[in-house]
N, C-alpha and C positions, 0 to 999 in steps of 0.2 A: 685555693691552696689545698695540696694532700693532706692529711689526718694520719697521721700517723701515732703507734705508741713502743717502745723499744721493753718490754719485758725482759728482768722483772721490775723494772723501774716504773713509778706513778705518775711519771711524766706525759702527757700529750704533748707531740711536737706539732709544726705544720710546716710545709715545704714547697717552695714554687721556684723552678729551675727554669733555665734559660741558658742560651746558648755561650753566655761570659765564665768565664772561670771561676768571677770572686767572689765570695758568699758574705753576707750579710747578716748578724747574728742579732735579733732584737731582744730585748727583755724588759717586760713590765714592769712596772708601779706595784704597791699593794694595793688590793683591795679589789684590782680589776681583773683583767686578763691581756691574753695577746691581741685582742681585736682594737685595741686602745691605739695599737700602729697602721691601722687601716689606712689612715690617709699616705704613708708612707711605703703600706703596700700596694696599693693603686700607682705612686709616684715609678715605687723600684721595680713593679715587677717586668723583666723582659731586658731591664739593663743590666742588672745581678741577681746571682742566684738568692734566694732568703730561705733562712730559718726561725721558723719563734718559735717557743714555746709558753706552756702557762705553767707557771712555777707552782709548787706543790700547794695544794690547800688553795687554788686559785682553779679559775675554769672549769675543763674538764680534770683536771688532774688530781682529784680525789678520790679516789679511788686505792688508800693506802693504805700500809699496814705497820704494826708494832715497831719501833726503830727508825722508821723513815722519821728523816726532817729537813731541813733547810740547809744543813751542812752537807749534805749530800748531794747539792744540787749540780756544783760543776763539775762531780766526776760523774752522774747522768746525764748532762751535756754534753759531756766529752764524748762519754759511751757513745749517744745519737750521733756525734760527727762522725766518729770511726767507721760507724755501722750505715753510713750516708757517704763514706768517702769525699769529707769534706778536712780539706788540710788546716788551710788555715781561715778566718773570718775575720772580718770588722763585726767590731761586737759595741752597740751600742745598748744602755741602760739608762732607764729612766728610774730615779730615785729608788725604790730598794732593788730595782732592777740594775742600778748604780754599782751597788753594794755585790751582787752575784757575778755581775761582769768584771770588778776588781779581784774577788776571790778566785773565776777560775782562768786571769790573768797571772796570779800570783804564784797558781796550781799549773797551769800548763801554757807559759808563753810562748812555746812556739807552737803556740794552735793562733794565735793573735798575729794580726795583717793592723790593725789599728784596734784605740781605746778610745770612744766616745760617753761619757759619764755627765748626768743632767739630772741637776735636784738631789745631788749625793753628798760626801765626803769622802777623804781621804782614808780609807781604812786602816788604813798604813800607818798612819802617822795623827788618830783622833786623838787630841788632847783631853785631859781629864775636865775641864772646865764645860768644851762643849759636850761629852760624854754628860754632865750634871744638867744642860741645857735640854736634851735631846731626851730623854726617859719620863720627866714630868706629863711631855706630849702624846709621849705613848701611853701611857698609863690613862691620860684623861680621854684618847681615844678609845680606847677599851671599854672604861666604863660606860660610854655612850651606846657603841653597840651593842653592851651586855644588856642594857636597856633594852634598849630598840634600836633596833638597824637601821629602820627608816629614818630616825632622831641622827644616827649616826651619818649615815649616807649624805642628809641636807646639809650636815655642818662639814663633815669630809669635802662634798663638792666646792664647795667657798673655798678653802684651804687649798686641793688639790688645782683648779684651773680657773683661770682669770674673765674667760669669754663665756657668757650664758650657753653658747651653742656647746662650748668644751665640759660648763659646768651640768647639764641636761647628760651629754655622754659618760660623762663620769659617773653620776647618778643611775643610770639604766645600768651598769656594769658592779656598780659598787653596791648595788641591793641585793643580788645575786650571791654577797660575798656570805659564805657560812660562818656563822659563829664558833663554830669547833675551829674554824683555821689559823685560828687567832692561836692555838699550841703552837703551828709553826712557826709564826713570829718570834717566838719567846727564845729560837737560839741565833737570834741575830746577831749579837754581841760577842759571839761566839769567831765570829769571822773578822771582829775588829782588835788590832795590833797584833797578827798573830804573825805576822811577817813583817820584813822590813824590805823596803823597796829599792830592787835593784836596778843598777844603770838600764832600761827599756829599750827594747832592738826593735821597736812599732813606735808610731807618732799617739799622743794622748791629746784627744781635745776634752775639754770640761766646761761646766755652764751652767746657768739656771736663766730663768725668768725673772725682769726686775722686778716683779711681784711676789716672787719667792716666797713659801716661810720665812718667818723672821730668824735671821743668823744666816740660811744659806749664800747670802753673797758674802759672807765674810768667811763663810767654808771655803768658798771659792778660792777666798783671794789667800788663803792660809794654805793651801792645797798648793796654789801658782808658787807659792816663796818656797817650796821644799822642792817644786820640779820646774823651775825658771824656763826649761822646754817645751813645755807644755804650753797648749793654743787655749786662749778665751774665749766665751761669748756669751756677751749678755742679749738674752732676748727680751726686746720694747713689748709691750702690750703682751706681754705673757706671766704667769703665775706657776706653779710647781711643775706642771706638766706640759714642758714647753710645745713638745711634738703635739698635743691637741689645740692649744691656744693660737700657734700659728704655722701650722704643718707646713706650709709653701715656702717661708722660709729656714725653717730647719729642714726641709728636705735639700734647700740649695745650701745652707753650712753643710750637712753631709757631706754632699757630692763637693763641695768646693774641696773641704777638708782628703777629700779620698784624690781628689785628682791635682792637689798640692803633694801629697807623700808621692803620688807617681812622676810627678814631675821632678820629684827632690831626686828621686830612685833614679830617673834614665839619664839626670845630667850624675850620679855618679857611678855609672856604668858608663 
């Protein structure tokens, strides 16, 4: 994939085009980066175009300055489409990568062809109860790494993916992760309830691993009851990060999922 970086933004993207129109939008987890979709970029590349990136304070993409953070992520994203003449994308998100794909759904829907969200919530609509569930975990994550990264890193993998092979990639990614970037973390809350969700002109699938963190399948099913249009799926033998746990088939829910909306599309044309 191309390496790219769009100045002045701290963004590294990557980019592997193909001869299909529809682009592909992946977004990471904490803690890792974009290469966590590998298996997925092996699968897509040559059927859709892809774009990933590594979200700030993640990868290559530190290289920041005064004022950047995390809220500025999907008007950076944007900017890279614009400047890549990319219209619209299926934008898939993997847990906080969940999170940046509902925000710059919220921010610029018609750049959205589909919504795929895995190990997330509703941002839209988080209630105060799991709001009190969800910050004790991040807290006790922090102090771990403020320790030790590598203390942090073995317990993060447990948490993050279910299968030794998933939980080892996780690890090689997540030791790499800087301590400083844990600032950017800290305005993620920032992006939750600040809009309210309107009728959607793209299909949304949502999901996790039946391994999940604890609460996420019942994120899920709280998410389902507010947009009853919305597609499920639970994946077996997987944990937080479904797309590592068992890549072959989340690569077939994608593509199912993408060439269901085209099928919906041409019977109502």
């Amino acid at each position: 994939m191309q390496q790219s970086k769009l100045e002045p933004s701290p963004i590294v993207y990557y980019i592997s085009r193909s001869k299909c129109d529809e682009w592909i939008l992946f977004l990471h987890a904490a803690f890792v980066d974009h290469k966590m979709f590998r298996p997925q970029f092996e699968y897509f590349q040559g059927k859709y175009n892809i774009l990933a990136v590594d979200i700030i304070g993640h990868g290559r993409s530190t290289d920041t300055k005064k004022g950047d953070s995390l809220k500025k992520m999907s008007g950076w994203i944007y900017d890279i489409m614009k400047a890549e003449n990319i219209g619209k994308v299926h934008i898939v998100g993997i847990s906080l990568g969940a999170v940046l794909a509902q925000d710059l759904a919220n921010r610029y829907p018609e750049a959205v062809g589909s919504l795929a969200c895995f190990g997330g919530y509703d941002i839209n609509g988080l209630d105060e109860k799991m709001q009190k569930e969800i910050a004790p975990q991040r807290c006790l994550m922090m102090l771990k790494a403020l320790v030790s990264i590598k203390w942090f890193a073995k317990a993060n993998k447990k948490i993050s993916a279910f299968s030794t092979q998933a939980q080892n990639d996780f690890y090689d990614m997540n030791i790499r992760f800087p301590k400083r970037s844990f600032l950017y973390l800290a305005s993620l809350d920032d992006m939750v309830n600040v809009f309210q969700t309107k009728q959607r002109t793209y299909p949304l699938l949502i999901g996790c691993g039946r391994f999940d963190i604890p609460g996420e399948l019942e994120a899920v099913e709280l998410w389902k009851s507010r947009e009853p249009r919305s597609k499920v799926v639970i994946f077996e033998n997987a944990g937080h990060c479904v797309n590592m746990d068992v890549p072959q088939k989340f690569n077939e829910v994608l593509e199912g999922f993408w060439m269901d909306r085209e099928h919906d599309r041409s019977k109502d044309d």
